[in-house]
C-alpha positions, 0 to 999 in steps of 0.5 A: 782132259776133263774136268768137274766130273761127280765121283766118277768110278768108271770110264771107256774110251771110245776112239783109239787117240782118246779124245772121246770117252764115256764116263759114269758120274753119280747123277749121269752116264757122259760121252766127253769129247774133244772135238778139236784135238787140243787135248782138253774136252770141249762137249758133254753129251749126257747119254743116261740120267733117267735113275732119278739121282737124289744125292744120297752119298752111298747112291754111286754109279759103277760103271760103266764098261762097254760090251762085246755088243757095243753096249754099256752096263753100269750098276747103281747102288742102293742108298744108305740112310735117310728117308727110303724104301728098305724092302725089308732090309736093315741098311740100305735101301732105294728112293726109287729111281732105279737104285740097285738095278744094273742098266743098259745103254746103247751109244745113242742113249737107248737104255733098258734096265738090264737087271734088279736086286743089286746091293753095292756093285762096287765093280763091273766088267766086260770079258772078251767073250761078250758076258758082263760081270759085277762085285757086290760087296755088301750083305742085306739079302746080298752075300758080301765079296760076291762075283756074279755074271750079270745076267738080263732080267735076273734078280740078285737078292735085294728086294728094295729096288723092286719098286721101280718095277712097272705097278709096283709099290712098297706095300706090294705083296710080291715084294713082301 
């Protein structure tokens, strides 16, 4: 159907014949179509990409899943070695961008950050009655193999992605 996607992990499909899908890849959120019914894609529409993707290979997009509202949320991972920001933490930390934050994008492309402090929420998920959920598999502030309802604006442990919030800076004191 498609093809030279970037280490996909998630994707909803959007029409009952499968012929339009969204698709989470590491440097972006894609609404993939085929729009003459041959079975293979024919247009790439890029509906999210404002994380600033710096190629770490640890910085996956999970994700996403649609929501009961119409939605979808997908989660970004903290970065793994090099030169980032680690709030404090021994191993994984943000370029900034958006790392550790879990994110909202209407199906026209409006996003919001939906929450903060992820570490590695390696799955994501929708339940019939509307709440999103997410697993974060690691530890550094983070408790491993832990199942959380995702909630709007809440914090979940990690203080790297912080920077990303508006004033902020590594060397604010709220953060430390």
């Amino acid at each position: 159907f498609a093809e030279g996607l970037f280490d996909s992990l998630g994707v909803v499909v959007e029409d009952g014949k499968g012929l339009v899908v969204v698709a989470g890849q590491k440097a972006e959120l894609t609404r993939i179509s085929d729009t003459n019914g041959d079975g293979i894609a024919d247009k790439y529409e890029t509906l999210f990409d404002a994380h600033s993707y710096h190629g770490n290979y640890h910085t996956y997009l999970h994700g996403p899943v649609r929501a009961k509202d119409g939605a979808y949320y997908f989660a970004l991972n903290l970065a793994h070695g090099g030169d980032i920001y680690m709030g404090g933490g021994q191993v994984m930390g943000t370029f900034g961008g958006f790392n550790g934050w879990a994110v909202r994008v209407e199906p026209d492309g409006k996003y919001q950050l939906f929450a903060n402090g992820l570490r590695s929420p390696a799955s994501v998920g929708a339940s019939p009655d509307g709440r999103v959920w997410y697993a974060d598999n690691q530890g550094d502030f983070v408790g491993t193999s832990k199942f959380y309802e995702l909630k709007k604006d809440k914090f979940y442990g990690h203080p790297a992605g912080l920077v990303d919030l508006p004033g902020m800076t590594p060397a604010s004191t709220e953060i430390q």
